[in-house]
N, C-alpha and C positions, 0 to 999 in steps of 0.2 A: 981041636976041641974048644978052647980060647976063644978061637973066632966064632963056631958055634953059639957057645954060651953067650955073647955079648949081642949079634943078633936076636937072641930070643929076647933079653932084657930090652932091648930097643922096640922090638915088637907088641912087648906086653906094655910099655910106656905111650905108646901109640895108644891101644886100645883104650887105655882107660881115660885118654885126656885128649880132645880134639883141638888141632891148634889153632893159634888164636892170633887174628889179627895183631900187623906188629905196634901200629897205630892204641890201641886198646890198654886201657886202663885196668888192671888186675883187682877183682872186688871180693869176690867167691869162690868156692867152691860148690857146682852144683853135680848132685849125685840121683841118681835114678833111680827108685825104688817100684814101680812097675813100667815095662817095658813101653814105648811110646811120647819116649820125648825128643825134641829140635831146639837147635840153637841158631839163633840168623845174629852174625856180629855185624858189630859197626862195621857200616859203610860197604856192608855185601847186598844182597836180594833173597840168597836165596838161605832155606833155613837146612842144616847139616844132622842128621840124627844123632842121638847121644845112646851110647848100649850103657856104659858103665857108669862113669864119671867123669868131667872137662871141667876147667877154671872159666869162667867167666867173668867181663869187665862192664865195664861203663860203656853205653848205649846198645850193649847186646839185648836181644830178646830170646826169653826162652818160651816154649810155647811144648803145652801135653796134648793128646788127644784122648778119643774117646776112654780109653784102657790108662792113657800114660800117667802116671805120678811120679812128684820129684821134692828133694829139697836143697835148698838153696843156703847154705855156711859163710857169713862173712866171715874174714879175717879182721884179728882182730879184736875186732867187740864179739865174736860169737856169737850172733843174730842168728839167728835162723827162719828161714820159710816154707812153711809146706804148700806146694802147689796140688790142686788136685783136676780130676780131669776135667779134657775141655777150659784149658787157663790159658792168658799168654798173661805176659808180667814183663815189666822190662826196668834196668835197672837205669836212671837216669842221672843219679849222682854216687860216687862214694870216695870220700877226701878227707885226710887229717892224720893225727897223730897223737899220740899221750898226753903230749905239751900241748897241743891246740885245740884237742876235739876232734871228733869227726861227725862229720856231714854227710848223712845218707837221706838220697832221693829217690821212692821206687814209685812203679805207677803198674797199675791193676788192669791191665786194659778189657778183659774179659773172663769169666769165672771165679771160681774160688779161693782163699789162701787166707794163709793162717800165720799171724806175724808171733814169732817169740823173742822180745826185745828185751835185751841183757839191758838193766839199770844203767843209764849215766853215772858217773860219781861226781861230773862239774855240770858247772851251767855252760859250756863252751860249747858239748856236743847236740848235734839234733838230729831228728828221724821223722821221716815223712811219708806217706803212702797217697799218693793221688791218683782219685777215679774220676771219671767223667762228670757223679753228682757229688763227690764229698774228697776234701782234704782232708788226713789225718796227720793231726803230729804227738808224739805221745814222747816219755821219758824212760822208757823200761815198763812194759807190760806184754800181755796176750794178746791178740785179736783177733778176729776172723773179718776180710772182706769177701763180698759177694758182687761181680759186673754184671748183669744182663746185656742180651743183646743189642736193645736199644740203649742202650748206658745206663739204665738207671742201676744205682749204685746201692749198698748197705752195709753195716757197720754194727757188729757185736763184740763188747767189751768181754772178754772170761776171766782178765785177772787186772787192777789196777785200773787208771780213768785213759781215754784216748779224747781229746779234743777235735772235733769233727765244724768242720768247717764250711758252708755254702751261700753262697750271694749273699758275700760281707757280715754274715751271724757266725759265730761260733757256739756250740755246746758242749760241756765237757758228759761224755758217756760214761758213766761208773760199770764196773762190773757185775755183770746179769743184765744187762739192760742193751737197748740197739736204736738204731736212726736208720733210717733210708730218703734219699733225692733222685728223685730225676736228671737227667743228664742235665746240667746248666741252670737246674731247678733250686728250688725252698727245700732245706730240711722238714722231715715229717716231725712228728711228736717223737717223743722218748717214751722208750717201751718197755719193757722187762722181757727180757727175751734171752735165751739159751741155745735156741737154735735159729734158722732164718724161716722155718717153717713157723714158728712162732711169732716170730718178727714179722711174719705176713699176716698173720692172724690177730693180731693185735691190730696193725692198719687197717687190714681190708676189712675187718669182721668176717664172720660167718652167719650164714643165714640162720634166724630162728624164729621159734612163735611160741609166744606165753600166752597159757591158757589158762582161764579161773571161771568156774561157772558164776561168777558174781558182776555182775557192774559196777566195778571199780577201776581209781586212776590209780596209778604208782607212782609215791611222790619219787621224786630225781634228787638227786642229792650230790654234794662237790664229793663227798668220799664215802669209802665204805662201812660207815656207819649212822647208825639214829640218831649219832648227837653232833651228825654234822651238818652243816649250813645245806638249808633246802634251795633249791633251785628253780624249781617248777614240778611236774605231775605230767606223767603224760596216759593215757592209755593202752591197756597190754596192745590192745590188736595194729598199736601203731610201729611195739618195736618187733624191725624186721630182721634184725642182725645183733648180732654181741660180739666186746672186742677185749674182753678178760672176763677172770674173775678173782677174787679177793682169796684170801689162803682159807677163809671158814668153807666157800664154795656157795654161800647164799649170797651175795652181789653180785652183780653182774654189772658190768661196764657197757655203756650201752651210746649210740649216736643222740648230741642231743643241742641243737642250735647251734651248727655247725662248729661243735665241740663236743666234748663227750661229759657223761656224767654216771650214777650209779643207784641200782636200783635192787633193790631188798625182793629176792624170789621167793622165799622159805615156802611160799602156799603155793605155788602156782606149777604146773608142768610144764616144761621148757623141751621145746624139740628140739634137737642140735645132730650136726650127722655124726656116726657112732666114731668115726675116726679123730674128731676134734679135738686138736692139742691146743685149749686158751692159754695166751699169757695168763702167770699169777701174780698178783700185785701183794703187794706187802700191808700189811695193815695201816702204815702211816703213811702212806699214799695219798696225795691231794689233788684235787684239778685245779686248774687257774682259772679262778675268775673272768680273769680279765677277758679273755680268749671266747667267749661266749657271742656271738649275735643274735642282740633281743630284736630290734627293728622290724616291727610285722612277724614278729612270732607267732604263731598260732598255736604252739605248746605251752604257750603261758599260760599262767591262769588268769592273769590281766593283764590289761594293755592302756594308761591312759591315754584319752582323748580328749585334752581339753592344752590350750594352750599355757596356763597356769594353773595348778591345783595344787591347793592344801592339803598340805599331810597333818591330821589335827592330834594330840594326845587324846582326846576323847571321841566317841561318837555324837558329837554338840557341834551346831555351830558356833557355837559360844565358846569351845575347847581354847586351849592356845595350839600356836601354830610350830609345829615343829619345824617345818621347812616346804619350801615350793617343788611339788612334781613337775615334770615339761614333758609335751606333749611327747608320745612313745616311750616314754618311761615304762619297764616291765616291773612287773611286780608279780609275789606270793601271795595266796590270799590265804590267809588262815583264820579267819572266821569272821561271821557277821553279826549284826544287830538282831533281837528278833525279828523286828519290823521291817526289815530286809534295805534298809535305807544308807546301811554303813555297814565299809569293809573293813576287818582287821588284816592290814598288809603289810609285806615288805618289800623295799625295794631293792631288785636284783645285784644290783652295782654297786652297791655301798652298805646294805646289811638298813637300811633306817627303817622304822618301826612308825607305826601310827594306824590311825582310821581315817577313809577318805571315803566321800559321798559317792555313791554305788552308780549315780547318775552321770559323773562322769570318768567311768574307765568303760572299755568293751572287755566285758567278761567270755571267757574261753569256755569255762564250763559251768555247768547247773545252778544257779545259785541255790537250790535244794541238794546240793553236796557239801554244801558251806556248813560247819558247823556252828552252832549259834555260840557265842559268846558274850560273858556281863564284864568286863574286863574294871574293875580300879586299877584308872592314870593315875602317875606322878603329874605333875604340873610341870610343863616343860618349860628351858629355860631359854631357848632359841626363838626368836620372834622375827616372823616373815612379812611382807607386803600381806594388807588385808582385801587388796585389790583383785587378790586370784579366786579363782570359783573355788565352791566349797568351805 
């Protein structure tokens, strides 16, 4: 009976743990939660199904399929990984100890997974996750990665920051928010994002069409509000696509000189397909400047053309001179002279403010959309070459 019973125990120890190369570094325990998963260890070929549970080490790969899901238990630090189907994952590094840290290297090679990384308590230990377009190294948070099958890669923060990494830039991703790269690619923007469904929607846009029975432009603007820095104007029939919207649901984040920007819908009927889940942006959300190309813009509303132009505080040639335009300098126009001979402008890049003679910029739109303005200048105290036009 003895030898019976000790049989079955060796039997059921069997089942639940597939053994493991003797070469193999002990990392995990990975556990099965729907049926469909394989383990291929270091230095085999071929991959072994897993039914219940098996330890896994360093350079093993575990891989789910269609149906399969699994999760992965360091030792240890208590990490854990949810893989989901269609994944392979393999674990690349795991080494250390209480006194020194430990050092864990995983790499994402295809599908889904969901990191939950127990807090460090030193600066000694570190955690890493690499995909084809994005490093991650984080210190105790959530995450979720996403592989395609051409590699491109993506990255949603749900609890704490994850540092995301590609062609030499780092970004730190806060919680709600996501990136995605190309295999060997640029990180994309940062996005607000919850799901990857969102996270796509946020990059790629969705198509849409605003519609207003009136002939008007929409001014563009750095954020989602009217008191923040105007950028240009463009009109409705030109936006084709939208890639958020703001928590009130009247802004819309929209494509705009190969960067984006935000535009005020309150009147307007906006087509969108009925299923569209937009990112939602926060209210104190900004775009970057910087990140803008004016250079032959045609969403401007101006463009100088001259190779030196005065930006004047008055509409006089006599004003003083705030400072020198150069030629492709984009600019806002926000209003003109009666006499239609002077612009009131801004310039795109630096916020400067003045009136510039209407004879040399190429105006984008109507100068009968311009509203007229009597403006009293200060006297400016900046004095430029009187050698440039205007």
């Amino acid at each position: 009976m003895k030898k019976i019973t000790l049989i079955l125990i060796l039997l059921t120890v069997g089942a639940l743990y597939t053994p493991v190369n003797a070469q193999t570094e002990l990392a995990a325990v990975l556990e099965v939660i729907e049926a469909g998963v394989e383990v291929q260890r270091d230095g085999t070929s071929n991959f072994i199904p897993v039914t219940r549970e098996s330890i896994v080490g360093i350079n093993d790969i575990v891989r789910t399929n269609s149906t399969g899901q699994a999760r992965i238990t360091f030792f240890e630090t208590g990490t854990e990984i949810e893989l989901t189907p269609n994944t392979t994952f393999r674990i690349n590094e795991y080494s250390g100890d209480e006194t020194n840290g430990y050092t864990t290297s995983l790499e994402v090679l295809a599908g889904i997974t969901r990191q939950q990384v127990q807090r460090f308590i030193d600066a000694k230990s570190s955690f890493e996750v690499i995909t084809p377009g994005i490093e991650m190294t984080v210190r105790g948070t959530t995450f979720m990665v996403r592989v395609e099958g051409d590699g491109r890669s993506a990255l949603i923060t749900q609890e704490g920051e994850v540092a995301a990494s590609a062609q030499d830039k780092q970004v730190p991703i806060e919680a709600g928010f996501g990136v995605r790269a190309e295999a060997a690619g640029e990180l994309s923007a940062v996005v607000p994002a919850t799901t990857f469904e969102e996270l796509d929607a946020g990059l790629d846009g969705f198509a849409a069409t605003f519609k207003n029975d009136g002939d008007v432009r929409l001014n563009v603007r750095l954020a989602p509000s009217r008191e923040a820095e105007r950028v240009g104007s463009i009109p409705p029939e030109q936006i084709t696509a939208v890639y958020g919207v703001d928590e009130s649901g009247l802004w819309y984040r929209i494509a705009f000189r190969n960067s984006f920007g935000w535009v005020y819908a309150e009147t307007f009927e906006i087509d969108l397909p009925d299923d569209v889940t937009l990112p939602i942006y926060p209210a104190d959300f900004s775009e970057d400047i910087t990140s803008y190309d004016y250079l032959g813009d045609t969403s401007a509303d101006a463009v100088v053309s001259g190779r030196l132009v005065n930006l004047r505080a008055a509409p006089d040639l006599e004003a003083d001179i705030v400072l020198q335009l150069a030629d492709g300098d984009v600019l806002s126009v926000l209003g003109r002279s009666p006499d239609r001979e002077w612009l009131r402008v801004q310039r795109i890049t630096d916020g400067a403010l003045g009136w510039v003679n209407a004879s040399l910029v190429r105006l984008n739109i109507e100068i009968e959309e311009i509203p007229i303005i009597r403006p009293v200048e200060p006297q400016a105290t900046e004095q430029s070459s009187s050698d440039a036009a205007g």
